[in-house]
N, C-alpha and C positions, 0 to 999 in steps of 0.2 A: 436427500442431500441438498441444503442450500445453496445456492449458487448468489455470489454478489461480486461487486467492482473495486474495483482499485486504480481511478484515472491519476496520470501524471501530469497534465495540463499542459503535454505537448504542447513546443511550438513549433508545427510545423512550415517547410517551406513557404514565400509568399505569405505567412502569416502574421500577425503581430502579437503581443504580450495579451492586449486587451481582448482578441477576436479569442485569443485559444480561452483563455480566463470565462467569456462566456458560454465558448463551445461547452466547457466543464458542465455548465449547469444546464446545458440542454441533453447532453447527455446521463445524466441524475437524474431529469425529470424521465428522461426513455428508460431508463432503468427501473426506474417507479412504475412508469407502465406497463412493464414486461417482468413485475414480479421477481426482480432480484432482492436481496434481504437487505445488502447493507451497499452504503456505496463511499468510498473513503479517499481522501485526497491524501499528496506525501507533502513532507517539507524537503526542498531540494534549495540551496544557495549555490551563488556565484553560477550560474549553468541558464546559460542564453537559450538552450534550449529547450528548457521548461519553465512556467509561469508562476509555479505553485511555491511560492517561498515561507505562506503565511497560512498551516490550516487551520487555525482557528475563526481568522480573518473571509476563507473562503465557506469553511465551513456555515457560517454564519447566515450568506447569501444562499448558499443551497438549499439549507434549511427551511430558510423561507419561503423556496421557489416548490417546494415539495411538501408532503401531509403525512406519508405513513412510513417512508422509506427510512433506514437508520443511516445515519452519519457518524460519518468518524474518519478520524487519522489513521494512517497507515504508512508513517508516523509522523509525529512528534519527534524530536532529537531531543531527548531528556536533558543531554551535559548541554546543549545551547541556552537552557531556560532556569531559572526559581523553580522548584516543584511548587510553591504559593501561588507562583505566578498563574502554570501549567494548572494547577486543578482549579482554581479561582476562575478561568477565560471558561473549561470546559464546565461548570459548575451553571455559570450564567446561561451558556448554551442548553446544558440539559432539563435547565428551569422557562428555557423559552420555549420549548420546542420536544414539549411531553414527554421527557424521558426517553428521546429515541437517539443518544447520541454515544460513540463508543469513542472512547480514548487509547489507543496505540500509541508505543512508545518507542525508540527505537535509541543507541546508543551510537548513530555514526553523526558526522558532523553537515551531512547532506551532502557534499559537493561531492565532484564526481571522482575529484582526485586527492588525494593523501596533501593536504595544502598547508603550509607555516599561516602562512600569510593569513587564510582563512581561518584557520584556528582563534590567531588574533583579533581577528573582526567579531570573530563570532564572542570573544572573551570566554575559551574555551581553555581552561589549564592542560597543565601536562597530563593530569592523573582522569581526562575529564573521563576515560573509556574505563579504566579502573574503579571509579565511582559509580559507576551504571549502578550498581545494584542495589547501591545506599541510596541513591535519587531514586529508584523506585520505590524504597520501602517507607520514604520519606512522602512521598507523594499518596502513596496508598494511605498513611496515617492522617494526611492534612484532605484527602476526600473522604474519608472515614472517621474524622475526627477521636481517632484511639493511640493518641501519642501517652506514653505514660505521664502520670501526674507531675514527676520532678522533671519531666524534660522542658528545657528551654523555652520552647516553640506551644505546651499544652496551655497556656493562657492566651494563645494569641486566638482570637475567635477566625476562622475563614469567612469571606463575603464573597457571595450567598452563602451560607451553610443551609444545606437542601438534604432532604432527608434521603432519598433518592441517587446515588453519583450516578455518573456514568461506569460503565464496567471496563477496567483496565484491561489491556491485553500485552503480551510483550512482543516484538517483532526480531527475527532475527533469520539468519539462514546458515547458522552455525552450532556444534555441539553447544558450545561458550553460551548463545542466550538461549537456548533450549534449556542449559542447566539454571539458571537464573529464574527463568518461567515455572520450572517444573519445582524449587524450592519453595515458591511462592504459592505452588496452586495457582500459578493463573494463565489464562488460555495461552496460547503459544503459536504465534502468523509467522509461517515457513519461507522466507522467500524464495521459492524455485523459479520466479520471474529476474529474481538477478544474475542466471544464467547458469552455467556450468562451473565455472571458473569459479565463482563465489559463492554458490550455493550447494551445501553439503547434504544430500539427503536422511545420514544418519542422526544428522538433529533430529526427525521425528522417532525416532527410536529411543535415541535419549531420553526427550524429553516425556513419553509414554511410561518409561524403565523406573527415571528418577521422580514422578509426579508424588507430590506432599497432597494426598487427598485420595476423592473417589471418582472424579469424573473429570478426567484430561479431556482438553478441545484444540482440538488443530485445525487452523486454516491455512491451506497453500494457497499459493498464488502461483498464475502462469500466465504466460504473454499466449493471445490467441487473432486470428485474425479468421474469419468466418465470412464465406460470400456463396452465391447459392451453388456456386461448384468447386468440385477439387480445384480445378485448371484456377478456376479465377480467382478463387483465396490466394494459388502460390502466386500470383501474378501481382495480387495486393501485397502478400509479406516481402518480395523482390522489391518493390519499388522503394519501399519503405524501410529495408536495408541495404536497397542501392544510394538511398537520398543522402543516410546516416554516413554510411564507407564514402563517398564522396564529401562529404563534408569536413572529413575528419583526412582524408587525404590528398584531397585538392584536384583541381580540376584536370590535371594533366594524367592520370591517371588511364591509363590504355583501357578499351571496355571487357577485355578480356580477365586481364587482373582486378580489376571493377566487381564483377559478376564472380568470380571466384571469392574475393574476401568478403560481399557481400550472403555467400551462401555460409560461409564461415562463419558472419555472425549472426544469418537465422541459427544455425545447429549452436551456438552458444547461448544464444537466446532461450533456447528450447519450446521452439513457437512452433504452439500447435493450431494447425492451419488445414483449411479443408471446406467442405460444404459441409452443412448445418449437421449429417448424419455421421456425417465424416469425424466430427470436432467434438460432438456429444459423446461418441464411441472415447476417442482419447482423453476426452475429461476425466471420466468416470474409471479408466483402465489407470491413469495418473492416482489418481485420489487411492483407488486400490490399493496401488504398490506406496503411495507415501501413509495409506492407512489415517487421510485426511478426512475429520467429520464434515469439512464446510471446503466450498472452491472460493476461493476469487479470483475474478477474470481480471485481465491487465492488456484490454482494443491494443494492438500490436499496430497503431494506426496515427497518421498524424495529421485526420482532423475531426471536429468533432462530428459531422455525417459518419463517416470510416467509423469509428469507435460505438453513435448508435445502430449504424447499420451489423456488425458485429454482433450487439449485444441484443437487437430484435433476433437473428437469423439463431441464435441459440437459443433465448427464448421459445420458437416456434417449432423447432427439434426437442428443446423439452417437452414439450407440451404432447408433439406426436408421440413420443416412446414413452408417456404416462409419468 
């Protein structure tokens, strides 16, 4: 089973935009050396406390910072963009940088909350979530140049047109884009890193049931935090849900109530948490029960030491348990 990343270019405490934005790419590079497959940045707007608003723009820089590791989004917000736009940016990518780039797509608008206002900004209509499906089949046509002959769009040449695309995936943690994936035949990123509340496990059933093909591929994603022992992983995922629940409810906050809705949102989380043997055991028992071909890991951390130190300590329990 593959194991790869999925950073969100945390900003954590004491931190700035620009220090997490290069943490990103020092931990790409640790992932390159510790043999994960792929390692994919998200697009997130309006949210102070992630850096990552632009992945083509980061992707870009990581690519260059690394040799054999794949890149990709995890995701793209399809209704935010042109699909010309969207395959045209990954296009040039996959033509710089050998074919190693993966394109994920995703149908929310990034931010963290259901926003008017953002919507606006982003120039995101009413229908933008109801489209999903037509912007992907529009986008697969304009990187696969197979629009039919009377369509609109089949005279327009794409720059690069590269013989080569990147290979689409759709992201979702719901039946809804599980079915969209599985009409299409194409791979299908689970998010059970979006927690409980949002992430539906029956998507991978769906999308296994309803696949238009012969080889369904599911990747889950899970938030993990990994230190060389049980004690001191919970001690890293506390601090790092006590930083968030404080932040989000203010300093006056008793430590008692504190630590209580801080454990509230590890178990929402669903952060799997442990020393290296500890955390490989839950991976693998995860992946069983979601019946995932490929993991991605989601450093439960918010800086980038914390994220490659995570991502060595699995690594090195891989490696023991063959």
């Amino acid at each position: 089973m593959e194991l790869s990343v999925l950073d969100l270019a945390v900003v954590g405490p004491g931190r700035t935009p620009e220090q997490s934005l290069r943490d990103v790419v020092e931990v790409a590079r640790t992932a390159e050396q510790h043999g994960y497959h792929r390692f994919w940045v998200a697009e997130h707007h309006a949210a102070p406390a992630t850096a990552g608003s632009s992945p083509a723009v980061l992707l870009a820089y990581i690519a260059a910072a690394t040799t054999s590791l794949r890149v990709g989004s995890g995701g793209v917000m399809l209704p935010n963009h042109a699909p010309l736009v969207v395959a045209e940016q990954f296009a040039v990518l996959q033509a710089l940088h050998n074919g190693r780039v993966d394109l994920g797509v995703g149908r929310s608008s990034g931010g963290n909350t259901a926003s008017t206002a953002l919507d606006r900004a982003l120039r995101r209509g009413q229908r933008a979530t109801a489209d999903f499906p037509a912007l992907i089949d529009e986008l697969a046509h304009w990187l696969h140049h197979s629009f039919d002959e009377d369509h609109e769009f089949a005279a327009l040449p794409m720059s690069p047109r590269i013989s080569a695309p990147p290979e689409l995936f759709v992201l979702g943690a719901s039946e809804n884009g599980a079915r969209i994936a599985a009409e299409r035949g194409l791979p299908f990123v689970y998010g059970h890193h979006l927690g409980a509340t949002k992430a539906r496990p029956a998507a991978v059933d769906r999308y296994r049931s309803a696949f238009a093909g012969e080889n369904p591929y599911v990747i889950a994603s899970v938030n993990v935090v990994c230190a060389d022992t049980d004690e001191l992983a919970e001690e890293e995922a506390m601090a790092v849900a006590l930083s968030e629940v404080q932040g989000r409810e203010g300093a006056d906050v008793i430590e008692t109530r504190l630590r209580y809705l801080a454990g509230q949102a590890l178990a929402d989380a669903q952060v799997i948490r442990g020393g290296p043997e500890t955390v490989m055991r839950e991976i693998h028992a995860l992946a069983d029960r979601l019946g995932a071909d490929e993991m991605m890991l989601v450093p439960f951390e918010h800086t980038g030491i914390g994220r490659s130190r995570t991502l060595r300590s699995v690594a090195r329990a891989r490696l023991a348990v063959g």
